[in-house]
N, C-alpha and C positions, 0 to 999 in steps of 0.2 A: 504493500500500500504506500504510497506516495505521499509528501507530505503537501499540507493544502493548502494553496494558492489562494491570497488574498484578493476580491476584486479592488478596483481603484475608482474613488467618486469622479462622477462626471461633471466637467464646467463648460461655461459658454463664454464667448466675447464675440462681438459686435467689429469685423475689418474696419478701418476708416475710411478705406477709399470709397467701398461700393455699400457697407452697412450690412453687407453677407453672418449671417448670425452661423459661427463655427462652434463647435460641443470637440471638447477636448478633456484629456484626463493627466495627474499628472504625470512629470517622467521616472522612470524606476530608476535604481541604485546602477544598473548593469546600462540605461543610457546614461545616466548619467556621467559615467566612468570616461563613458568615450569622449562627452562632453570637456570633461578635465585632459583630456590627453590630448583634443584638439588643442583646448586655451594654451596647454603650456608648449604645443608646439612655436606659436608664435606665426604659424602659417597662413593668411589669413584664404586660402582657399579649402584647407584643411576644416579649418571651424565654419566655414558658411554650408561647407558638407555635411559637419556632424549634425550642424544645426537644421537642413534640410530632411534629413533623415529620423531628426527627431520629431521634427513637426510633425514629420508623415506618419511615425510610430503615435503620436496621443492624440492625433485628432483618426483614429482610428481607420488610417488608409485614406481618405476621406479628399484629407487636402494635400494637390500636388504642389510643394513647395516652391518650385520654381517657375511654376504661375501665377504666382504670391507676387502685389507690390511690394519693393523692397519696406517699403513703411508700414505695410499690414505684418510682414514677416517679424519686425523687430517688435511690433505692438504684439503681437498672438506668442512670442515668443518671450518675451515679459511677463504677459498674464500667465504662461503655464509655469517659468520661474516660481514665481510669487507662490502659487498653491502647493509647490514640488519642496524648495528651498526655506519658504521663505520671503518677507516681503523687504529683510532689513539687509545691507551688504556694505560695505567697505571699500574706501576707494582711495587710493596715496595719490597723490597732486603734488606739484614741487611749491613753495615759496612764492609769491608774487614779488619778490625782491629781489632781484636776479644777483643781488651782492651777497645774497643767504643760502646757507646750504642747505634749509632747513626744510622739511616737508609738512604736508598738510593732508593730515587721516579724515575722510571725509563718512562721515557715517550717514548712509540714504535708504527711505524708505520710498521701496520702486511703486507702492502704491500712489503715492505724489508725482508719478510721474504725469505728462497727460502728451497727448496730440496737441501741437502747437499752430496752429494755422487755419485757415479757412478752404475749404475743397477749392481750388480754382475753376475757370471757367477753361472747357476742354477745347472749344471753338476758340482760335485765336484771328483775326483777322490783320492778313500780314498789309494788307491794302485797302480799295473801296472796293475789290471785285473778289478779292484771292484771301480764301481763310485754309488754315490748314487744322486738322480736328487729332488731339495729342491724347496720351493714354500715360499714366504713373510707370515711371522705370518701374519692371519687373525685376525680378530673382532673377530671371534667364539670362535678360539683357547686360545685368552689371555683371555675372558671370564671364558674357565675351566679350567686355569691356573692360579692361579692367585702367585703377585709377584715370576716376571720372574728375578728379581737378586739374588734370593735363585739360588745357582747350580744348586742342584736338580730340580725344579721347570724348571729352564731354559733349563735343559733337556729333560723333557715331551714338552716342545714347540717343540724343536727340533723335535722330534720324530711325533708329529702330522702334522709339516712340511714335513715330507719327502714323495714325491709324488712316487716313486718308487726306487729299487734298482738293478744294473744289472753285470752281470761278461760276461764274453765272450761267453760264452754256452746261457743266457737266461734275460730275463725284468720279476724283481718280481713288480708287482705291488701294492701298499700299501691295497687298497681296497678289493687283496685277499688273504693277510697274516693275520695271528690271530695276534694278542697282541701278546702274547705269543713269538712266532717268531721274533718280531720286538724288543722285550725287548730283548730276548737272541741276537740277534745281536749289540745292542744299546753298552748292558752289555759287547760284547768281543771285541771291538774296542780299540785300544791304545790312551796314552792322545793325541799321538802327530796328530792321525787319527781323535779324537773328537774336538782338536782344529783346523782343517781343514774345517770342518764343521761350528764351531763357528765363524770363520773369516768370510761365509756367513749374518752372522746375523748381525757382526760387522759393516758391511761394507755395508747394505743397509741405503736407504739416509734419512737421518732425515729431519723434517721441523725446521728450526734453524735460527735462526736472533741473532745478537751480537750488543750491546749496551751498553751505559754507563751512569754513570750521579754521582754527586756530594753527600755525605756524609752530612745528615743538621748539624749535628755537629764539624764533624773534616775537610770537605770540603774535603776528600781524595776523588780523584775518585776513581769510583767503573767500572770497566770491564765486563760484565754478557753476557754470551753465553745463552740464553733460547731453549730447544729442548724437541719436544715433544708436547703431547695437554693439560697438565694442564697447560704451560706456556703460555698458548693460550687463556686459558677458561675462 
């Protein structure tokens, strides 16, 4: 006779992007392990894997991770934190005094965390006739993209975001233009048309919590905005 397998309570959370109601449970000792062996590799395609895999494991097959906005990912993988772990954690920050050697222990409760922004509007209109219709980086996309603060780089996001493009006469759809096509459009945009577009990406909502805490050496306080999932993880 085998020994007996506990069930796991079930939870929910609400995507931010689309308002998709997911039921998830938390993660067990045996993911979690791989969790810790991602972090301390330091790799970050390594941990966006364990993390994909974990999704997949407690929202019970259900959700494919890499169809996940990267913002629903770090928000769904937050909340299952929180019920698994824990809602409190630890975070070393250096000195806001660049002449101090001294660090700053930040103690957070991920439950204060929140979504920071407003959905933006998907339609952007690059002109009076040409709007192009844009979609939240996904998992998949920042996967073959990687570092999205290079321009360049941040560019091909863009472009794999963009779900279609239309003028008065017709709806090109992305699915049935070449590359090709979608470069040379990308390429004859003006800056002040490509920072129209940028302002979308800007302006989608981060997961963000702001805290503080005391300097062990110089006792200055320290002010720290954390955003994003490695501030998380």
């Amino acid at each position: 006779m085998g020994l007996p397998i506990q069930s796991t309570p079930t939870h929910e959370c609400v995507l931010p992007s689309n308002g998709e109601i997911v039921k998830f449970r938390p993660f067990l000792v045996k993911e979690q392990k791989v969790l810790t062996l991602a972090r301390e590799s330091e790799d970050q395609k390594q941990i966006l894997g364990a993390i994909k895999k974990m999704i997949s494991a407690v929202t019970f097959e259900k959700v494919e991770a890499t169809k996940l906005a990267m913002a629903d990912l770090e928000y769904l993988f937050l909340k299952v934190r929180c019920v698994s772990v824990g809602e409190t954690t630890k975070v070393s920050t250096p000195c806001n005094d660049t002449e101090c050697n001294g660090s700053v222990q930040l103690n957070i409760n991920l439950e204060e965390a929140e979504m920071v922004g407003e959905n933006p509007d998907t339609t952007i209109m690059i002109n009076d006739t040409v709007g192009v219709v844009l979609k939240w980086p996904s998992v998949g996309i920042i996967e073959k993209v990687e570092k999205v603060d290079n321009e360049s780089n941040a560019i091909e996001v863009m472009k794999h975001c963009i779900v279609s493009i239309f003028d008065e006469n017709e709806m090109y759809e992305m699915n049935e233009v070449s590359g090709d096509e979608l470069n040379e459009f990308v390429d004859n945009l003006t800056f002040t048309q490509l920072g129209l577009l940028g302002e979308f990406f800007d302006n989608i909502p981060k997961l963000t919590i702001e805290t503080k805490g005391e300097c062990n050496i110089c006792n200055e306080t320290t002010n720290k905005k954390l955003e994003g999932l490695n501030s998380f993880f």
